[in-house]
N, C-alpha and C positions, 0 to 999 in steps of 0.2 A: 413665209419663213425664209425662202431660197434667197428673196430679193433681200432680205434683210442682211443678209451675210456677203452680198456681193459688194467688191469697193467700186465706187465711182466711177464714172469715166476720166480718165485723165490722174488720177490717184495711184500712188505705186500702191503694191500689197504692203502692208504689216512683214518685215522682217521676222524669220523665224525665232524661236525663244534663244533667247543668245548669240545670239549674230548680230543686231544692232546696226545702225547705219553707218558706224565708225563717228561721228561727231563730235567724240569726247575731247577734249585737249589740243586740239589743233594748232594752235600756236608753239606746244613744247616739241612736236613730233615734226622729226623730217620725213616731206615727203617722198617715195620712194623713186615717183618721176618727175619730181622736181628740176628744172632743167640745169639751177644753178649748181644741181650734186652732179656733175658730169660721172659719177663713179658707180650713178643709179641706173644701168643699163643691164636693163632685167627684160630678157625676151619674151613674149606672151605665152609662149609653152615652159618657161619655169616658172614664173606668176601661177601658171593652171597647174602646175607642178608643186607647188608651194600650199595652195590652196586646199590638194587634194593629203599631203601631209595632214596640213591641219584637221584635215576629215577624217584621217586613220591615226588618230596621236594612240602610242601606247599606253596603257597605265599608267606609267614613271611619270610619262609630257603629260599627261592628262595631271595626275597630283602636284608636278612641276610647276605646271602653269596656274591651278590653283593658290600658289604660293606666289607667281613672280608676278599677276596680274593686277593689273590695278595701282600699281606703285607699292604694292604694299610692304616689299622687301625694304627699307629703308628710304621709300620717298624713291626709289630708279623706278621708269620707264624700262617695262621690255618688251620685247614683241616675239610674236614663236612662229617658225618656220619662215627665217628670213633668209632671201635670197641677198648671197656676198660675191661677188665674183661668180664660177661655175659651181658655187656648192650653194646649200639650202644648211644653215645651221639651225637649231633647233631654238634656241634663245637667244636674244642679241639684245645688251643694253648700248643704244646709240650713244649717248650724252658720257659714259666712261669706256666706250670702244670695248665690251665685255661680252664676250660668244661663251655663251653655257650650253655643251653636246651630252647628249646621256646617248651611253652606249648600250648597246642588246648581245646578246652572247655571242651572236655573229662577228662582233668585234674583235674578239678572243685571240683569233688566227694569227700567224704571221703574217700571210699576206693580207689580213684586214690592219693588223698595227703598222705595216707599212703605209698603207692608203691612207687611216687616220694620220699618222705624219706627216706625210704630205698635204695631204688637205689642213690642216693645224699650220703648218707652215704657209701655205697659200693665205690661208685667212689673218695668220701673223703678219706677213706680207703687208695686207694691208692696213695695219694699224691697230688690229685688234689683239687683245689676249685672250687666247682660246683655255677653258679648263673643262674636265673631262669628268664624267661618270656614271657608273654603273648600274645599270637599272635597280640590279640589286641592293646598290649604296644607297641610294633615291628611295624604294619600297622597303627597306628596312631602316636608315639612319637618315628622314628626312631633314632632320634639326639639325644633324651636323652637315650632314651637304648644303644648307642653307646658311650657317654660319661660316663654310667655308667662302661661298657666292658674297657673303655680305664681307668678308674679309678682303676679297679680291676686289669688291668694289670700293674701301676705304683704301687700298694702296695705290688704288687708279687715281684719288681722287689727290694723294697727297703731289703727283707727281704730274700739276696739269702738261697736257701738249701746247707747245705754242702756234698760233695760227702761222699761215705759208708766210704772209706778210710780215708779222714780226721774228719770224727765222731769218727772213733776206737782209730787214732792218739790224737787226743782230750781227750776221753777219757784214754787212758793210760798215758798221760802226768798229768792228774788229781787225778788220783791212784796212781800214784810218789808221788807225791806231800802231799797227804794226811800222816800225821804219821800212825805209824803201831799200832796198839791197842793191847797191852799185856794182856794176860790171866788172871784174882785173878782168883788161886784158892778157890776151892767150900769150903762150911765152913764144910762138910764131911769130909776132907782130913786133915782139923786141929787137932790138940792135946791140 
């Protein structure tokens, strides 16, 4: 019976129930060390940091992620306990730059609303829009924190970004375009 249960040689084990090999979707999803994202520079102890999130999510990230998983919010992509720079957000849609944080009462503070500012700014910084909330908003008004999430994804989407390339092309067709500004000389130089 013992041999029956052992895998192979050379065979990885069976993933635990819900952890899966990752496989799904690979072509919509960036990857996180992908070399061409120069911005995916995630150290191996927040990787192991991130991981260990995901193994203690609260209730809120646990019912959260029930909801934003799978695409099921509207067709987004998100992923939970993403490393952004030096923070670990708790949801992040890639494809509309959208960081969804649910806070714990520990937030509450002064000096915890300072630190979510800055960190919110950090992560605005780079591109994203951070929105915010309460465990409590989460376990008691999921419907509307998710119709908030899904509203913040329809203004992302009205307002695409443009790539780095057609920013430069943009702007150099507008430098064309400007006349060229001739020099008066200084009243120094007159007679």
């Amino acid at each position: 019976m013992i041999e029956a249960l052992a895998t192979p040689h050379g065979e990885l084990p069976l993933p635990l129930a819900g952890e899966g090999w990752g496989e799904g979707d690979a072509g919509m999803e960036i990857a996180m060390d992908d070399p061409k994202q120069p911005s995916w520079n995630v150290s191996p102890s927040q990787r192991r940091h991130a991981r260990e999130l995901r193994k203690k999510s609260t209730d809120a990230e646990r019912l959260m992620w029930g909801e934003l998983r799978d695409k099921k919010l509207n067709g987004f992509s998100f992923k939970r306990q993403v490393p952004i720079g030096p923070f670990i957000a708790d949801f992040a849609c890639h494809a509309k730059k959208l960081v969804v944080e649910l806070d714990g009462g520990q937030h509450f503070s002064d000096d915890s609303e300072r630190e979510d500012a800055a960190r919110t700014a950090e992560i605005e910084a780079r591109g994203f829009r951070v929105v915010r909330f309460s465990n409590a908003e989460v376990m008691g008004n999921r419907d509307g924190v998710l119709q908030s999430i899904a509203t913040e994804l329809a203004a992302r989407a009205l307002t695409p970004t443009l790539s780095r390339k057609r920013e430069r092309e943009r702007a150099e067709r507008a430098a064309k375009q400007r006349p060229a500004r001739t020099q008066r000389p200084s009243s120094d130089h007159l007679d």
